[in-house]
N, C-alpha and C positions, 0 to 999 in steps of 0.2 A: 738348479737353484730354486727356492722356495721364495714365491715374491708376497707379497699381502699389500692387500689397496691402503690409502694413506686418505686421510680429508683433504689436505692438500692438493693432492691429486683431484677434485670434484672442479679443481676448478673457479671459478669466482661466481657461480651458481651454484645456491645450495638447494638441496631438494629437502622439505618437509620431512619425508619419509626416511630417507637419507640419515638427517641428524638422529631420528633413532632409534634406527640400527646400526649406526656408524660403527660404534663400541665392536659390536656383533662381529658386523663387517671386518675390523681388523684384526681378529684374532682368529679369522679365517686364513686359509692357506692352498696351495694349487700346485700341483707338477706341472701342470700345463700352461705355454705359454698363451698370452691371449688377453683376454676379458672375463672378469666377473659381474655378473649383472645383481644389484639389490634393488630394489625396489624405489623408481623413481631416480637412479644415478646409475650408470656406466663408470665401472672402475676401473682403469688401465693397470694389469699387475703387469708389464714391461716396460719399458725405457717412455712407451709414448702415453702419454697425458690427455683426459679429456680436453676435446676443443673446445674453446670458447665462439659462442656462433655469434656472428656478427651481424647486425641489421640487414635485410636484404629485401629485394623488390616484393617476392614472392614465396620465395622458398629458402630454407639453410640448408645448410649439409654435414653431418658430423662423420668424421671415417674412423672405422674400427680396426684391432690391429689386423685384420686379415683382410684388410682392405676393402671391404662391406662398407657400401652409402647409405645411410640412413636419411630419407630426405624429412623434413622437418617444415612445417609451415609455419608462414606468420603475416601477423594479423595487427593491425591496432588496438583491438579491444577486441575480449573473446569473453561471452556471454554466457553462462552455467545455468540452464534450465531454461522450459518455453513454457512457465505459467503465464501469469497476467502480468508480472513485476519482468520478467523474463523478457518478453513481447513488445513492450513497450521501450524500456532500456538498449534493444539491439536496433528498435526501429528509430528512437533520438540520434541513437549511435550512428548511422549510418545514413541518415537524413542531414550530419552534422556535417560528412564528409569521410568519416572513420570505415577504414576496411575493416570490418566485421562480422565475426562470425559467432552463430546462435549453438550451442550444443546442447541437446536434449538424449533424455532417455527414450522417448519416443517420438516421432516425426506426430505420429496420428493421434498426439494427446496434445497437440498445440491447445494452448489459452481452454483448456478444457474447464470448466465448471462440478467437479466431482460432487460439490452440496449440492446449496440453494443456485436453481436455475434461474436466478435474477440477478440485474443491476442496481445500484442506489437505495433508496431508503434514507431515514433519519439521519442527518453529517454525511452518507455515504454520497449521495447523491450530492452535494457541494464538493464532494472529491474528485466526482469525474467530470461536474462541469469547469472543475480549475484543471485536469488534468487537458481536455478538450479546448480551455484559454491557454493554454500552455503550446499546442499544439499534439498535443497524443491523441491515441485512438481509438480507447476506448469507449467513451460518449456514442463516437459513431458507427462504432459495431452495435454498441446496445440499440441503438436508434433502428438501425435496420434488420437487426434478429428479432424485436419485439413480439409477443406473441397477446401483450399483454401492456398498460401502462396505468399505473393512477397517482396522484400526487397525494401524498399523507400530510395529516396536520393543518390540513386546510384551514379548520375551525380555530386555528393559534394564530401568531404573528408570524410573517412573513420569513422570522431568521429561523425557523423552525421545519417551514413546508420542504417537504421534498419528493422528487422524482421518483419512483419506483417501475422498475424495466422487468417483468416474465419477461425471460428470452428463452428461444430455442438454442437451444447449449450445445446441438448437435450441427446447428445452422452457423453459427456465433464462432467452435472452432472453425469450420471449414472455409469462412469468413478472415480470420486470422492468417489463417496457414495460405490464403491467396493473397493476404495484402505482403506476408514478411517472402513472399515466392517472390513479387513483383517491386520489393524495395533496393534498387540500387544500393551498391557497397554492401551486401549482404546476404550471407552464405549460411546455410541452415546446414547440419549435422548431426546425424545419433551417435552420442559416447556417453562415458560415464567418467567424468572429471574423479578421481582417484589420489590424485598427489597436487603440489605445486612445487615450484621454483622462483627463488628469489637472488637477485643477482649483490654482486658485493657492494653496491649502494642502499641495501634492504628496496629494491623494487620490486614486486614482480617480474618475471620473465616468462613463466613456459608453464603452462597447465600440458597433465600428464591424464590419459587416459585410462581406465581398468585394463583394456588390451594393449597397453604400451604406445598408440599414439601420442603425439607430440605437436601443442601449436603453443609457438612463441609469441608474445603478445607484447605493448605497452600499459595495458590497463585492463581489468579483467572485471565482468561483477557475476557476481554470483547469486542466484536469485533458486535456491534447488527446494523452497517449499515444505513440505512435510515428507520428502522423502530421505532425507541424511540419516542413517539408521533409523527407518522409518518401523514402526511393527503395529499390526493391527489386532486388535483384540475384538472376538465374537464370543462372551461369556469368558470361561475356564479356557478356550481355545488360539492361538497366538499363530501367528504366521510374519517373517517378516516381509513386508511390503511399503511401499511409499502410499498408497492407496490399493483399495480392493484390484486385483487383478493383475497389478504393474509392481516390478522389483525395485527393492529402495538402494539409495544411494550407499553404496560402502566407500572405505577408504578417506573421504574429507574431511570430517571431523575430525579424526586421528592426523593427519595432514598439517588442516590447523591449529589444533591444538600442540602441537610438536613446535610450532613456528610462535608458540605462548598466547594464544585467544583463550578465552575461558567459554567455558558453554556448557548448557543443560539441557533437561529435559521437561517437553511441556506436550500435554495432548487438546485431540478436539474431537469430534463424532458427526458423523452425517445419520441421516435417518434410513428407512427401509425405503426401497422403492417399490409400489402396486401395481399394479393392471388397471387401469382405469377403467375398461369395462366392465370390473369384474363389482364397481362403487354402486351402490343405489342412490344417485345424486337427488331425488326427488324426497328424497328423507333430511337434505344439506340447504346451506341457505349457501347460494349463490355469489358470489363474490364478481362482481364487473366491473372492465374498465371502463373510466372516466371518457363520457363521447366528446370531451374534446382532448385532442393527442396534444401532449408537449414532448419536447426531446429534449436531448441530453447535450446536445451538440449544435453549437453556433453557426454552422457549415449549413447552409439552404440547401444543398445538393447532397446534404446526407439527411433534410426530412421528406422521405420516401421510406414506406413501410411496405408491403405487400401482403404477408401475412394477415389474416382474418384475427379480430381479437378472440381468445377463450377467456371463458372465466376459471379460475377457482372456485373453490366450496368448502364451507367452514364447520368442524363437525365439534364435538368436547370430548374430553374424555367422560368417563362415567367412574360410579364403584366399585363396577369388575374391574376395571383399568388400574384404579388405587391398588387394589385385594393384592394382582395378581405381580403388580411393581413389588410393593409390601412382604409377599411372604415368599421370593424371591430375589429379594439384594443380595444378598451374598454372593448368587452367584454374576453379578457385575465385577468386572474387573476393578471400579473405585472401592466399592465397597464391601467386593471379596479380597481386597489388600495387597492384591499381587499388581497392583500398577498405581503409583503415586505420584504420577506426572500431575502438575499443575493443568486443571481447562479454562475454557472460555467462562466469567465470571456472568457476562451478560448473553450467554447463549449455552446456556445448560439442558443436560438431557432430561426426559422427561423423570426418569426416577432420581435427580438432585431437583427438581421443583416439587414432586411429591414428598422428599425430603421436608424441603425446607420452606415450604409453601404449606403444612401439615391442617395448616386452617381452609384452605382451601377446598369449594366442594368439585371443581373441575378447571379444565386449562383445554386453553385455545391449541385447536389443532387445524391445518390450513392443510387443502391437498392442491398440490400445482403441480400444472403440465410442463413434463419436460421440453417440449418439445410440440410440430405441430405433423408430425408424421411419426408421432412413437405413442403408443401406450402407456408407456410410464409415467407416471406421477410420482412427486417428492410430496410424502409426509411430514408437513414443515412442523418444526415443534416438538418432533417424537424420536427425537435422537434415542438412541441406548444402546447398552453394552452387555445386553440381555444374550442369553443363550439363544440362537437358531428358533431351538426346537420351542421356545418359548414367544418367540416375537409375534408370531401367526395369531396365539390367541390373544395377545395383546392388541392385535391390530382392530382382531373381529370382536373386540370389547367394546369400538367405536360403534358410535350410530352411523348406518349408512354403509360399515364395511365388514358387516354381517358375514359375506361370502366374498368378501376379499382373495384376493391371489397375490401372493405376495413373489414378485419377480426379482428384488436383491436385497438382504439382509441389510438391517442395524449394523454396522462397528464402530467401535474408538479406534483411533489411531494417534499413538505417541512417537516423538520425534528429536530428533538433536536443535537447537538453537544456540544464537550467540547473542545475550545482550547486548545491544545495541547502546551502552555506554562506553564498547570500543572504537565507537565512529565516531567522525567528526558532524557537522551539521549538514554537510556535502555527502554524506552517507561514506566518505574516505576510511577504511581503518587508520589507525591512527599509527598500530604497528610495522602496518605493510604499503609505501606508496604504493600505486596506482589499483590497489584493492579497493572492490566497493563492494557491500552487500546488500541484499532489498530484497521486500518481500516476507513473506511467512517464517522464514530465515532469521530475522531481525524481532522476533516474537510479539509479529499481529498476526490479526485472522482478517480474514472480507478478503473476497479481489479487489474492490475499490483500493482499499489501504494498500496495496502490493505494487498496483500499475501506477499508485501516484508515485513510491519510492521507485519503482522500477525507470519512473520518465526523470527523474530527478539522477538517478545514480545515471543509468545513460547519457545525458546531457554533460555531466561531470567528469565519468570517465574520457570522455571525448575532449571536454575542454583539458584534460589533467595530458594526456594523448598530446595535443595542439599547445599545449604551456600556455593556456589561456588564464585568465583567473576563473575558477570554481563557481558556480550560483550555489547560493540558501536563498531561503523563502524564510519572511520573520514569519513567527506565530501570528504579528496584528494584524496582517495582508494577506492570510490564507487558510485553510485550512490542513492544505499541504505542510506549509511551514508548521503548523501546532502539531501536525501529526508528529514529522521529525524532531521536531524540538521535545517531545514528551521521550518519544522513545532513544535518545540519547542522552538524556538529561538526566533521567530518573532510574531507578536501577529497576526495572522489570519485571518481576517474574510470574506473572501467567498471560495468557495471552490479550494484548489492547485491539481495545473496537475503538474507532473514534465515536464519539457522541456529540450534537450540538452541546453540552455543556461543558465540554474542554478546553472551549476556547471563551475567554474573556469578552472579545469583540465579536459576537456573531452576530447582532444586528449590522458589521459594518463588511462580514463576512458573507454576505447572502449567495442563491445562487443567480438571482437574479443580473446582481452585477459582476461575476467573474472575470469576463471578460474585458468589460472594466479594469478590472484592477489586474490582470495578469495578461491580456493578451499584449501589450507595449512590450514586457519582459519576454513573454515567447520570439516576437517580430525581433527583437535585440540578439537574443539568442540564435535566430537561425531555422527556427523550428515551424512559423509562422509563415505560409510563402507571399506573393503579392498579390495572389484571388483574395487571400483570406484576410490578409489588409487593409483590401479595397474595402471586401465588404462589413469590417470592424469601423473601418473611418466613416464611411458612410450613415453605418446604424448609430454611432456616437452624434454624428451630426443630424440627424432623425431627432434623438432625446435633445441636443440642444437647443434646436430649433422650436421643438414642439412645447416644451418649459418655456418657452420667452412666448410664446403664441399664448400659452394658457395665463400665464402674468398679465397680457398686455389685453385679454379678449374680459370683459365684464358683461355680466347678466343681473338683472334688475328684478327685483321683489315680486313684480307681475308676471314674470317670463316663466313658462310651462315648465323647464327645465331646477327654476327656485321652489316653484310649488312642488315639485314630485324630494327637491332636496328638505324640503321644512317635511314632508311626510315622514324622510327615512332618518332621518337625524333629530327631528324635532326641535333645532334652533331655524330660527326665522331670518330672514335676510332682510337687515334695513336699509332698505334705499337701493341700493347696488355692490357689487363684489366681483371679483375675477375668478373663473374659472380655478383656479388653483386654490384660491380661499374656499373654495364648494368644495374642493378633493380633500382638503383637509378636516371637512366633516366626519363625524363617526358615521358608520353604514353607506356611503356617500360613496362609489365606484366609480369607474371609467364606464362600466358601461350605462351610466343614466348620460351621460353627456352623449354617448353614439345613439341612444336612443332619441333624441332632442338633433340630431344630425350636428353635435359641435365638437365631436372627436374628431381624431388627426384621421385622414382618409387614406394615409401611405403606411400607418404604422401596421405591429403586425400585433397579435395576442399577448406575446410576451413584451413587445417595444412598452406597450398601452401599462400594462401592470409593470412594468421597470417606473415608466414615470410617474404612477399613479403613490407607489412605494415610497420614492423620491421624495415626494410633495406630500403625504399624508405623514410619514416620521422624521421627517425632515428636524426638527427641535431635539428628538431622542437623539436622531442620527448625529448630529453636530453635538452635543451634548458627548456624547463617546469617542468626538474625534478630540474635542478638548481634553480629554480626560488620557486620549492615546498619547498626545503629544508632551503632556506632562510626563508619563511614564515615560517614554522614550528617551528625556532629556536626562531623566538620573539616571536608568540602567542601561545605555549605551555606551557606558564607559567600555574599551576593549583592553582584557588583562592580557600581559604577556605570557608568551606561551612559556617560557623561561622560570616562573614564578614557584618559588619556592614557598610551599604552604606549609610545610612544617616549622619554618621557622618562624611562621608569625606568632607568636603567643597569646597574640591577646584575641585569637580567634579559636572556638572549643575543642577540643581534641576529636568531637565528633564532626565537625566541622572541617578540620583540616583534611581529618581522611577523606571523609564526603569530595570535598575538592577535588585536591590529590587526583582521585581515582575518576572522575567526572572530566575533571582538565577545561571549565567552562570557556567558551569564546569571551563573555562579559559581561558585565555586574550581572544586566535581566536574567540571562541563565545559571548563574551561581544562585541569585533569589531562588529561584524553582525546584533546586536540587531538596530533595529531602536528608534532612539533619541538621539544615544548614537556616539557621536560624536569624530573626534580623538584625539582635546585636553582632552576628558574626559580618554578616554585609556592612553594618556600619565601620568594623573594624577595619575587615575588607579596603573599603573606599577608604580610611583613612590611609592606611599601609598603601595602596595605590599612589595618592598625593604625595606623601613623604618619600615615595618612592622617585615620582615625576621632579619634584622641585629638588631633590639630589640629585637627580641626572644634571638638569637645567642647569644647578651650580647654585641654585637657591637656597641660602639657610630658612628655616620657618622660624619667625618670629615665636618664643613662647610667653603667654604674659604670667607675671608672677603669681 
């Protein structure tokens, strides 16, 4: 008798892949008794039925009809890729309590760096010293692969400055792949995530491998980077790959797209990398670190550097450079037309700035060591999509790389993405419980941007795992929070760098005080242990202490210390003042006071310029918290998730949908959404009210 597999038959897990080829599936047929296997579901075509596997310590078991164990693992949360978003998410995960495990395409590309061989930079660096107040790791991997440190923006206000990390990127993974070896509840593994399973409550259940592995999960995030139908382009030339060298992701997009995500395509580009010997740096202007070190990371026992600094060296392009960009575009993949992915808007290849920069007589070109035991150098600045055979005399158009060797080409590389308007602000899909996604994935670029969603999703899936309640981070408390909050808010489409000008509050945003503001939330969470709360309560009581010392200590018009302040400020001190009225001078620092021996003798470089920042914008600073706390009172309203926006009318048609498809938490993030206009929010808020006082059983008074 002729049997054919039934949906029915799958069970109360359905597989991605599964729904379709279902169709397929059943209009198939077999003389043989047995099993049919489709992709991502075992069909039973006799009497016996797929099992349903039921929670277990360690392992499930599914039996086939010929009596064959397929043994099956499981996990609490299972982790899909080991970038920087990858890395951090398995390591919250399993610092949480969560049995967890990491699946990557390669063990030996852990938290690899394929660009720029650096940490931080403008907003980036506030992301890792919140990821670091949070309790993550990456701060202090950067802190100790440094090869290289300077703080940018010196010359600006304080919400501005930031940290900038050279690292050895070959030190940096190896660094990685021994902390997630050494983290309890945490299991590292090479697969290639190909399918999913959702069980009949729409949760997650079972990530499915390309070779037909199987681990059962409660929460799952996905972090797979630019490798999901990843392809790279070298001119006219195409290969698919996730990056140069390594095969990309098949199978998941289709996955979830089948399971109703929506998703596109968007690209980026890394530069060539040189021979460093091969540079005449005596032709280059020198680029060195700052000789005083600052870190990234709150942790005392991770500032230890070892590493000698290198400098960089800054060269230009020239008009052979222009010439040779010029009279071959076409043959670049943007503007030879064979690839229209969306890139990075504030980190374009050098022929989209020769583009669009057309007034320009040259652009900055930066050469950084990869590394302190490699040769290579990253040509920062000089992305493209130039042919091979063309990059070489591009490179030796530079002053200084005359006789260049060029050791790995120029490519773009384009990718799958999922807007990031199908997650919640817990980075949750909103279609799949205990799905989370982070990372490049979710359409940013930076590592920074990846490991702060990667610590955020990790934390989440864990609590979602444990039926805890969920963390968000608001936008006016982080920068974390403004990242997330843009990228599910707003509808996407090429890829987001954070900027300090993204966020509203970033004078109250600094990296100064992260810690401050995030590390109570890390310590509440879990992620914070009791070394590192000792030493949080401690340095808070350091600034407390040393602010009432500076209020209460006064210096008189005569004292050496008012004379050197009437020099730098040029106001005069009558009569007497407290140290803190001095700090508040313009040009007036902390260190004329340690000069005068009346700084704090226990603080440290950064404690001194935390309070120095404190006390000199102190009026700005309270000036933004008045102004935060007004905002928060009207757009804290929270909408129900239940809310039907089509039937409001008296909100715009482009505004309905805008909602709709957003699904905001409340009022603040319906404001933000674009199309969504502020008579629509007034409407909004009204329909809310009329809403609340009929539940209540309240009529509203109307007057005539």
């Amino acid at each position: 008798k002729t049997h054919r597999p039934t949906w029915e038959q799958c069970g109360p897990r359905r597989s991605a892949m599964a729904m379709l080829r279902c169709a397929r599936a059943m209009s198939r047929s077999t003389s043989q008794r047995g099993t049919q296997r489709f992709r991502g579901k075992r069909f039973v075509t006799c009497s016996r039925t797929c099992a349903t596997l039921p929670w277990g310590n360690g392992s499930a078991t599914a039996v086939g009809s010929e009596g064959s164990r397929v043994e099956q693992e499981t996990y609490d949360v299972v982790v899909v890729g080991a970038g920087h978003a990858g890395c951090e998410a398995a390591i919250a995960s399993a610092k949480l309590g969560c049995h967890t495990l990491l699946l990557t395409l390669s063990l030996e590309r852990v938290a690899w760096m394929p660009c720029n061989p650096a940490v931080g930079g403008p907003a980036k660096s506030q992301l890792v010293h919140e990821v670091d107040a949070l309790g993550g790791v990456m701060g202090k991997l950067a802190d100790a692969c440094a090869v290289q440190k300077r703080v940018l923006n010196r010359s600006k206000g304080p919400a501005v400055w930031a940290l900038r990390a050279q690292t050895d990127k070959h030190a940096y993974a190896r660094a990685m792949r021994r902390m997630l070896e050494n983290t309890p509840n945490l299991v590292l593994r090479e697969g290639m995530v190909s399918d999913v399973e959702i069980d009949s409550n729409g949760r997650i259940a079972t990530l499915q491998t390309h070779f037909g592995a199987k681990f059962n999960c409660k929460a799952a995030v996905v972090t797979t980077g630019t490798f999901m139908n990843g392809r790279i382009w070298v001119g006219r030339k195409s290969m698919e790959a996730g990056r140069a060298g390594e095969a990309p992701s098949t199978g998941l997009t289709e996955a979830l797209q089948a399971l109703g995500f929506e998703h596109g395509r968007l690209k980026t580009g890394t530069p060539a990398r040189v021979d460093g010997r091969s540079i005449d740096v005596s032709r280059l202007e020198a680029q060195h670190g700052d000789p005083e070190v600052r870190w990234f990371s709150y942790d005392p026992e991770a500032h230890r550097c070892d590493t000698p600094s290198i400098p960089c060296y800054l060269t230009r392009t020239t008009q052979s450079t222009h010439r040779i960009i010029q009279e071959n575009l076409h043959e670049t993949p943007t503007y030879g037309g064979w690839m229209d992915a969306k890139g990075p808007r504030y980190c374009p290849s050098i022929e989209d700035k020769i583009v669009r920069f057309a007034d320009k007589a040259s652009h900055q070109v930066f050469l950084e060591p990869e590394g302190s035991e490699t040769p290579e150098v990253y040509v920062q600045g000089f992305s493209t999509g130039l042919p091979e055979s063309i990059q070489l005399e591009l490179l030796r158009s530079l002053p200084g790389l005359e006789k260049v060797i060029m050791m790995r080409p120029a490519y773009a590389v384009e990718y799958d993405y999922f807007p990031a308007h199908q997650l919640m602000p817990t980075l949750e899909s909103k279609r799949i419980e205990g799905l989370f996604l982070a990372g490049q994935l979710n359409g940013t670029t930076g590592y920074e941007e990846a490991a702060a969603q990667g610590l955020i999703a990790g934390i989440n899936a864990a609590k979602s795992v444990q039926e805890e309640k969920q963390t968000v981070l608001s936008r006016s408390g982080s920068y974390v929070g403004t990242l997330i909050d843009d990228l599910v808010t707003k509808d996407l489409r090429e890829p987001y760098r954070m900027l300090t000008s993204r966020s509203e509050y970033r004078l109250l945003l600094r990296a100064d005080n992260a810690d401050a503001r995030l590390t109570p939330l890390g310590r509440e969470i879990g992620l914070v242990d009791e070394r590192m709360w000792r030493v949080y309560t401690d340095k808070m009581s350091r600034l407390e202490a040393e602010g009432k010392r500076l209020r209460c200590t006064r210096c008189h018009e005569d004292d050496p210390v008012s004379r050197d302040s009437f020099h730098l400020s040029g106001h005069k001190i009558k009569g007497s003042c407290s140290l803190e009225d001095l700090l508040k001078r313009p040009h007036v620092h902390y260190d004329v006071l340690d000069k005068h021996n009346l700084g704090g003798a226990n603080l440290s470089t950064m404690e001194k310029e935390c309070v120095e920042i404190g006390i000199k914008y102190s009026g700005f600073i309270k000036r933004q918290e008045q102004h935060l706390e007004r905002v928060s009172a009207k757009y804290s309203k929270i909408i129900p998730k239940d809310l039907d926006y089509q039937s409001i009318d008296t909100i715009s048609m482009e505004g309905r949908e805008k909602l709709a498809k957003i699904r905001p938490v409340d009022l603040g993030q319906a404001s933000r959404i674009g199309g969504v206009s502020p008579a629509d929010i007034t409407a909004l808020l009204l329909h809310l009210e009329l809403r609340r006082r009929k539940v209540g059983g309240t009529k509203l008074a109307v007057e005539g």
